[in-house]
C-alpha positions in Angstrom: -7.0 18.6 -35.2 -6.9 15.7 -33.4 -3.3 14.7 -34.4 -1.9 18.3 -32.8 -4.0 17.4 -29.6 -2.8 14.0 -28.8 0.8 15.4 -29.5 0.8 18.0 -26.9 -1.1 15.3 -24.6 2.0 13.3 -24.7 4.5 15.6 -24.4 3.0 16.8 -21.4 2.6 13.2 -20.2 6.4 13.2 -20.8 7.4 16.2 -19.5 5.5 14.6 -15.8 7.4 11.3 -16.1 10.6 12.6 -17.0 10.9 16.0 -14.4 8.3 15.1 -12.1 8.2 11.5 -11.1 11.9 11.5 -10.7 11.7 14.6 -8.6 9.0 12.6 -6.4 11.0 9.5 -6.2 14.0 11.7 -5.0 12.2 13.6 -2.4 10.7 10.3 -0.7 14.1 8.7 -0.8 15.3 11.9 1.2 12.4 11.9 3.4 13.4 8.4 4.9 17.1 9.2 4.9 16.1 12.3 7.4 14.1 10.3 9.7 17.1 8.3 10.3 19.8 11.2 10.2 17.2 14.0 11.1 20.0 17.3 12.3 18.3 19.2 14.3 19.1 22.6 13.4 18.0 22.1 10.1 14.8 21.0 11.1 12.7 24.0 10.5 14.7 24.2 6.4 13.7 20.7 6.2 9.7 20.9 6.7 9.8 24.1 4.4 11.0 21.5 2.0 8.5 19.3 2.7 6.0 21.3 2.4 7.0 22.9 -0.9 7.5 19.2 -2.3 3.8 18.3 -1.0 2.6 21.7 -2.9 4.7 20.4 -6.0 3.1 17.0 -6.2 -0.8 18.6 -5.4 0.0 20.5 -8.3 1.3 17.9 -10.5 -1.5 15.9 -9.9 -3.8 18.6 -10.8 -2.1 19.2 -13.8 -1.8 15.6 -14.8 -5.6 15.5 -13.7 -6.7 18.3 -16.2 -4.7 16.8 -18.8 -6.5 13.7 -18.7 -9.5 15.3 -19.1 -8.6 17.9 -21.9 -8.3 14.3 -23.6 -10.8 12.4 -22.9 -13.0 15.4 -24.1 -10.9 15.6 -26.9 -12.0 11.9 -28.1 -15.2 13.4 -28.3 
Protein backbone atom coordinates (compact mmCIF):
# COMPACT_ATOMS: atom_id res chain seq x y z
CA UNK A 1 0.00 0.00 0.00
CA UNK A 2 2.60 2.18 0.70
CA UNK A 3 4.35 1.99 -2.76
CA UNK A 4 0.84 3.37 -4.54
CA UNK A 5 0.86 6.23 -1.80
CA UNK A 6 4.26 7.60 -2.19
CA UNK A 7 3.67 7.45 -6.09
CA UNK A 8 0.67 9.67 -6.18
CA UNK A 9 2.60 11.83 -3.50
CA UNK A 10 5.14 12.59 -6.04
CA UNK A 11 3.25 13.03 -8.91
CA UNK A 12 1.32 15.59 -7.22
CA UNK A 13 4.57 17.14 -5.94
CA UNK A 14 5.40 17.18 -9.64
CA UNK A 15 2.41 18.30 -11.04
CA UNK A 16 3.06 21.70 -8.30
CA UNK A 17 6.63 22.20 -9.55
CA UNK A 18 6.06 21.73 -13.00
CA UNK A 19 2.45 23.89 -13.65
CA UNK A 20 2.44 25.78 -10.52
CA UNK A 21 5.82 27.16 -9.58
CA UNK A 22 6.44 28.27 -13.11
CA UNK A 23 2.98 29.93 -13.20
CA UNK A 24 4.14 31.76 -9.88
CA UNK A 25 7.43 32.70 -11.13
CA UNK A 26 5.64 34.21 -14.27
CA UNK A 27 3.14 36.20 -12.53
CA UNK A 28 5.78 37.95 -10.11
CA UNK A 29 7.98 38.64 -13.17
CA UNK A 30 4.76 40.49 -14.60
CA UNK A 31 3.88 42.11 -11.48
CA UNK A 32 7.27 44.10 -11.48
CA UNK A 33 7.10 44.73 -15.26
CA UNK A 34 3.52 46.54 -14.50
CA UNK A 35 4.75 48.68 -11.79
CA UNK A 36 7.14 50.10 -14.21
CA UNK A 37 4.82 50.18 -17.44
CA UNK A 38 1.47 50.16 -15.34
CA UNK A 39 -1.47 51.45 -18.55
CA UNK A 40 -3.91 52.90 -16.96
CA UNK A 41 -6.92 51.69 -18.54
CA UNK A 42 -6.13 48.38 -17.92
CA UNK A 43 -5.77 48.91 -14.38
CA UNK A 44 -8.93 47.48 -13.03
CA UNK A 45 -8.15 43.93 -15.72
CA UNK A 46 -4.87 43.97 -13.99
CA UNK A 47 -5.85 43.67 -10.15
CA UNK A 48 -8.57 41.09 -11.26
CA UNK A 49 -5.50 39.22 -12.22
CA UNK A 50 -3.83 39.72 -9.30
CA UNK A 51 -6.22 38.72 -7.34
CA UNK A 52 -7.08 35.48 -9.07
CA UNK A 53 -3.16 34.69 -9.08
CA UNK A 54 -3.12 35.36 -5.06
CA UNK A 55 -6.36 32.91 -4.92
CA UNK A 56 -4.24 30.45 -7.19
CA UNK A 57 -1.18 30.32 -4.99
CA UNK A 58 -3.57 30.28 -1.38
CA UNK A 59 -4.77 27.33 -3.02
CA UNK A 60 -1.73 25.74 -4.13
CA UNK A 61 -0.36 26.08 -0.87
CA UNK A 62 -3.27 24.42 0.64
CA UNK A 63 -3.07 21.69 -1.59
CA UNK A 64 0.67 21.27 -1.26
CA UNK A 65 -0.08 21.67 2.55
CA UNK A 66 -2.65 18.66 2.69
CA UNK A 67 -0.40 16.69 0.69
CA UNK A 68 2.33 16.81 3.06
CA UNK A 69 0.30 15.71 5.57
CA UNK A 70 -1.61 12.81 3.78
CA UNK A 71 2.20 11.67 3.85
CA UNK A 72 3.42 12.14 6.78
CA UNK A 73 0.32 10.19 8.17
CA UNK A 74 0.99 7.83 5.59
CA UNK A 75 4.50 6.92 7.27
CA UNK A 76 2.61 5.90 9.98
Amino acid sequence: MQAPVDAHGLTLKQYLVQTVVPAAKQIKSTHVTLETKLDVPFEAGLLEFSDASRKMENLAIREEDELNIAYAKSQV
